[in-house]
C-alpha positions, 0 to 999 in steps of 0.5 A: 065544494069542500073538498076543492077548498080543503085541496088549495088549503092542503097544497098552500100549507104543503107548498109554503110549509115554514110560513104555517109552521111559523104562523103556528108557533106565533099562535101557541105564543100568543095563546100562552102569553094570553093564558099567562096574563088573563088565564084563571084556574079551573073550578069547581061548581057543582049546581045548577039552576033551580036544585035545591042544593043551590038554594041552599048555597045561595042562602050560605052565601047570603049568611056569609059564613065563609061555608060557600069557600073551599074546606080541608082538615088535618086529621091527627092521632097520637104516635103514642099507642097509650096517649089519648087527647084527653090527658093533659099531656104532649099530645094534647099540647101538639095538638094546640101548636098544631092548630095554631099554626094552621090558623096562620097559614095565608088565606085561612078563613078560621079553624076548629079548635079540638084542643079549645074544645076538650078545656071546655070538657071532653064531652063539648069536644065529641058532641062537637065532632072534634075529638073521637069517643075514645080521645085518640083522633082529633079533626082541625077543620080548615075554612078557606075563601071560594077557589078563585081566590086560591091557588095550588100554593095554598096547598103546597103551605098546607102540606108543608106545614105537614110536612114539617110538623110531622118531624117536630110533633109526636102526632100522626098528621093525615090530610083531606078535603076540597083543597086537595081535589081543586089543587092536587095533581098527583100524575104530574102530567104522567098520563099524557107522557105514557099516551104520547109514549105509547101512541109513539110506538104504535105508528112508528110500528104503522109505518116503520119510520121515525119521521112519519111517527113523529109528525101526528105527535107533533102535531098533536102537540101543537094542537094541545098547546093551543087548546089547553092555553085557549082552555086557561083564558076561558077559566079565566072569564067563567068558571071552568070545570077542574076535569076539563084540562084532564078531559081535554088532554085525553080528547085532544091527543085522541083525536089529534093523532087519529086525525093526522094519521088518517091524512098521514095514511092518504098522503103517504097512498099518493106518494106511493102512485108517484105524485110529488109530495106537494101534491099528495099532501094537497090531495090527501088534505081533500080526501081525507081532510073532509072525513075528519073536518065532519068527523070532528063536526059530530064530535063538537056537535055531540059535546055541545048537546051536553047543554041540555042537561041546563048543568052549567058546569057540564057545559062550561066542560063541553065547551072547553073540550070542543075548543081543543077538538076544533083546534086539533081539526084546524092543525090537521088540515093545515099544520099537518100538510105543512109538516108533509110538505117540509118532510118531502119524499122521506115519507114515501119510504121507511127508515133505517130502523124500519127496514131492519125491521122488515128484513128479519123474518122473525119480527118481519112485519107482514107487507102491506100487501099481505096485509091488505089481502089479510083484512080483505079475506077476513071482510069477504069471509064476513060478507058471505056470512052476514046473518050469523056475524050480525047477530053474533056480534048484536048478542054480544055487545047487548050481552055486555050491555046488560050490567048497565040496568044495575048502573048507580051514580054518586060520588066516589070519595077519598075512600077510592083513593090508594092508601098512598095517598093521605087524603086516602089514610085522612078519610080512614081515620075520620071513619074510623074515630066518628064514623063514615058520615063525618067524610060528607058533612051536609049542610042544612041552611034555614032562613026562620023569617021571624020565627024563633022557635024554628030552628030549634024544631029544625035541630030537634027533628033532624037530630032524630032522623034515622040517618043522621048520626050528629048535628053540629052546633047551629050557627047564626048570622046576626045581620041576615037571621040565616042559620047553618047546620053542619050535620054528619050522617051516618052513612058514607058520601058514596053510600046509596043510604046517604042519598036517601037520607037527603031526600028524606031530610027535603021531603019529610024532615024539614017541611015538619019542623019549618011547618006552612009559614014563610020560614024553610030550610034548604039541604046543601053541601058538597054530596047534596050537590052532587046527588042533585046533579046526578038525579039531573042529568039522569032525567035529561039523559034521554033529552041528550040521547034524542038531539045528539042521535038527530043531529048525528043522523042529519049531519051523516045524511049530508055527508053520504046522502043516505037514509039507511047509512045514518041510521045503522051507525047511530044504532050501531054506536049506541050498541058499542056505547052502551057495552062500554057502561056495562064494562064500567058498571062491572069494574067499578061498582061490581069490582071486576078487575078492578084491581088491574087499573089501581081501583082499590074498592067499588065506587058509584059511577060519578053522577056527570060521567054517564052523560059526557062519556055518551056525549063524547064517546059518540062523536068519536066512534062518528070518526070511524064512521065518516072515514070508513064510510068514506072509503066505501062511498068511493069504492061504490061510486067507481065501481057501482058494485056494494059487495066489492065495495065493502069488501075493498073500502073496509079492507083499505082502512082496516089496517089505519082504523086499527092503528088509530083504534090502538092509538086512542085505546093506549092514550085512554088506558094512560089516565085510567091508571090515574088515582082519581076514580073519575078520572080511571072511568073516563079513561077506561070509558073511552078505551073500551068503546073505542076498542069494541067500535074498532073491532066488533062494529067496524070489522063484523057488524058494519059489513055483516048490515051493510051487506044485508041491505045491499044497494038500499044503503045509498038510497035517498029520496029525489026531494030530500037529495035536492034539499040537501046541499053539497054533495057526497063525500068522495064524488068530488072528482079534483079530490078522488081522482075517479069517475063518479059512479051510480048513485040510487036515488028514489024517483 
């Protein structure tokens, strides 16, 4: 039996606490060294298998045109409000020492040459796209290899040569691209450092002792350590995602602390009824230890669905963040028990600060006691009244459900950036001199296969198309014939237009000028890509929906042999995870408060969010579920009654899902202040479906349904009961200590 395994477990780390606590920190030494010598950086790989933007990347790459590798530019306009690149004057001479010094940065493939451009006429210069119609901005465009041979130092060359330039030449210097996305860390880990602040306070605030505080935190951050360094050694072997490390930390820390605070909150109950703190970690290990061991298993199960998009790097980014959930479960049934072990019966009472606290009337927190009938008031009231709550809260959470019918996913750019930033004032001033197509360039590769007359029909034919504002000159490659064109449309990269730009481009322009023969043409680029991408995962999200409710469903019938319990939380999940799209539609394409988590304008959903926001948020919200559940499930088999069950099973983990709930909600909320937009909505994501779960399904919903299906919530078929195999999470008597109760099974 499990709980019997997780019982040794928790007792051997509890009675032998320095051997794991040492047998932990070799393993966090051991995955840094490995990171340090066979780690690589993460990177980006916006395609998959059998787009078209793929096609075309592959076509580039063939080419060798150096166009597959990274990209920046250094945007520049005379400080001199009079002076424009046109006259033969300082700005015009800055602007050829500035692009000269660019080119002779390390790893620098090539760069445009506006000063060159404006020698051959100024007209060469505009139609180039180098120089704006009114000479006062200028673009050096920075061709870098593929990101695996670059690093954040080639970054750090590129603003510095900025940083100096600026003092010695009479430009205005902005910088964007690729380069800064792939390398730039503008928290500074800051996001991580006000979640462990705030997670700090709120279990302090729980249980009134620093030491109790300390140990989820230490925890957690044990676990990090592991995952992220395990993190590094896969980039190192395929390409990992760069929103993995950020997505991973987010995750890991969630679940970290909420895991050792569930086992933290059982050993302490057991302490509490006298046992010696061994013991109580032994058991609080095998109560609830299980919980989180099959809360976790949802959570990776969940994640890994994500494979049935058939998006590589989406489940490279599944993969990698369920590495750090699993680590952070393997910590929790061992490491944390060490800790409960080394920590003694410290736990059992509150420190110094604590018990200050609680004997000044002002700021007293209510006893536990009082709190405890508090919530158990507050379930009883709900369980007598369960038709209205439950169609008051259903009404409510499909209310906030319904801006997801205007959900439209693309690609935020630099234009959602604060204006602090400079990739924010480099994409103004792109905008602003050549117009908002110029931020997301496509590029069209052609293969003519012998036909020369091709590309000029290519050229001509996408030149004329409504949504193209200027077409680069085409460039050749003399070994392979394959022609690229850099082509700027007139729409921005987030803008809907440029999305059916791209499709009209594949569906009507190309296939007119390549005509029926062998020759074609494929559209790429950084907003193709993601424009395909998003169109994917759109059509496999239901795909993903299925398997992850199915698996969910069987996992859940497993642990608590029941039909109707799987059944109403996957249907009560998906209601919370979709009032979390409706809140996201608003805030960020609809700007609702937008401006309260630093969202300067409305940005499209990132095409991959939706899809891992379900992915991840469902297994969460399954944490709540299997440790709430569980307690039921042990409250009906000791007393054989569902009302006094909910009543006392809800009420007994109210106070720790609370907590755990603010715990999640103030590490989410941390990256949602981040200035990356996809970053705030996986952060604000998170947060709020973690927040409704906690409260409007977990305190009204689940009580208000499970007392309307009475005794049926435990009802199993006898077959079905006898194909399934273990047991029931809380009949194992070594893990509960109580008499296994009635059990309502289908004869």
């Amino acid at each position: 039996m499990l709980s019997k395994a997780l019982l040794r477990l928790g007792a051997s780390s509890a009675r032998h606490p320095w051997r794991v606590i040492a047998a932990w920190l070799v393993v966090a030494t051991l995955a840094v060294l490995a990171a340090v010598a066979f780690g690589g950086r993460p990177a980006d790989s916006m395609t998959a298998p059998g787009l078209d933007s793929q096609r075309a990347a592959q076509l580039i790459e063939r080419a060798g045109t150096g166009q597959e590798g990274m990209t920046a530019q250094v945007v520049v306009t005379p400080l001199d409000g009079a002076a424009t690149f046109f006259d033969h004057g300082s700005a015009r001479t800055a602007l050829t020492r500035l692009q000269t010094e660019v080119q002779r940065l390390p790893h620098v493939v090539g760069t445009s040459d506006p000063a060159g451009a404006l020698d051959a006429g100024g007209d060469t210069a505009v139609r180039g796209g180098l120089v704006s119609a009114d000479g006062r901005i200028a673009v050096v465009r920075v061709q870098y290899p593929e990101q695996s041979r670059l690093s954040a130092e080639d970054l750090d060359a590129l603003v510095g040569l900025g940083d100096r330039l600026r003092a010695e030449l009479p430009l205005r210097i902005e910088m964007g691209g690729s380069l800064f996305y792939a390398f730039s860390d503008p928290d500074g880990g800051a996001s991580e450092l006000i979640g462990l602040l705030a997670a700090a306070a709120i279990l302090f605030l729980a249980f009134g002792s620093l030491v109790a505080a300390a140990l989820p935190i230490g925890m957690a951050v044990f676990g990090l350590t592991v995952g992220v360094a395990t993190m590094t050694v896969l980039a190192g072997a395929t390409d990992v995602p760069t929103f993995a490390p950020v997505l991973g930390s987010m995750v890991g820390l969630g679940v970290g602390i909420d895991y050792a605070l569930f086992v933290l909150a059982r050993h302490r109950e057991y302490l509490a009824r006298g046992l010696e703190p061994r013991e109580a970690a032994g058991r609080a290990v095998a109560t609830a230890g299980r919980p989180v061991v099959f809360a976790g298993g949802t959570v990776v199960v969940s994640i890994l669905g994500l494979a049935v998009a058939n998006v590589p790097f989406m489940t490279m980014g599944g993969l990698a963040v369920s590495i750090v959930v699993l680590i952070m479960v393997a910590a929790s049934v061992t490491l944390l028990p060490a800790f409960l072990g080394a920590a003694g019966p410290r736990l059992a009472r509150a420190g110094r600060i604590g018990r200050a606290l609680q004997t000044r009337k002002r700021c007293d927190p209510v006893p536990d006691a009082a709190r405890a009938a508090g919530w158990r008031r507050w379930i009883g009231h709900v369980s007598r009244h369960p038709v209205p709550y439950a169609v008051g809260a259903a009404g409510l959470l499909l209310t906030a459900t319904l801006p997801v019918l205007g959900l439209r996913v693309g690609l935020p750019d630099d234009g959602s950036l604060p204006h602090s930033r400079t990739e924010r004032r480099a994409y103004d001033l792109v905008a602003e001199g050549f117009g908002p197509g110029t931020n997301g360039p496509l590029v069209i590769a052609a293969d003519p296969a012998g036909d020369p007359g091709v590309l000029d029909r290519l050229v001509a034919t996408v030149a004329a198309d409504p949504g193209i504002a200027s077409v680069a000159p085409t460039h050749i490659d003399r070994a392979t014939g394959i022609a690229t064109l850099v082509v700027f449309p007139t729409t921005s990269p987030q803008d809907k237009a440029t999305a059916d730009t791209i499709a009209r481009l594949r569906t009507e322009v190309l296939p007119t000028a390549i005509g029926p023969g062998p020759a074609r043409a494929h559209v790429g680029g950084a907003a193709a890509s993601l424009s395909d991408v998003g169109r994917r995962t759109s059509e496999r999200l239901p795909l993903l929906v299925a398997a992850v409710l199915a698996m969910s469903f069987l996992l859940l019938m497993l642990v608590f042999r029941s039909v109707l319990v799987p059944l109403k939380a996957v249907l009560l999940n998906l209601l919370s995870i979709g009032a979390a799209y409706g809140i996201m539609v608003a805030v960020f394409q609809w700007g609702w408060g937008g401006a309260l988590i630093g969202l300067e304008a409305t940005v499209p959903i990132v095409s991959f969010i939706p899809m891992f926001l379900f992915a991840i948020l469902f297994g969460l919200s399954m944490d709540y579920e299997v440790f709430l559940l569980s307690r039921v499930r042990e409250e009906y088999l000791r007393t054989g009654d569902n009302g006094t069950a909910i009543v006392e099973g809800v009420s007994g983990t109210a106070r720790i899902i609370t907590s755990a709930a603010l715990i999640m909600v103030a590490v989410f909320l941390s990256f949602a202040v981040a200035d990356d937009p996809s970053t705030k909505m996986f952060g604000l994501g998170l947060a709020t479906a973690i927040f409704i779960d906690a409260t409007v399904v977990r305190m009204v919903l689940v009580p208000a349904t499970m007392t309307l299906l009475g005794r049926a919530n435990w009802w199993l078929l006898k077959w079905l009961d006898r194909m399934l195999p273990g047991g029931p999470v809380g009949t194992d008597a070594v893990s509960t200590g109580e008499a296994a109760g009635p059990r309502l099974v289908d004869r």
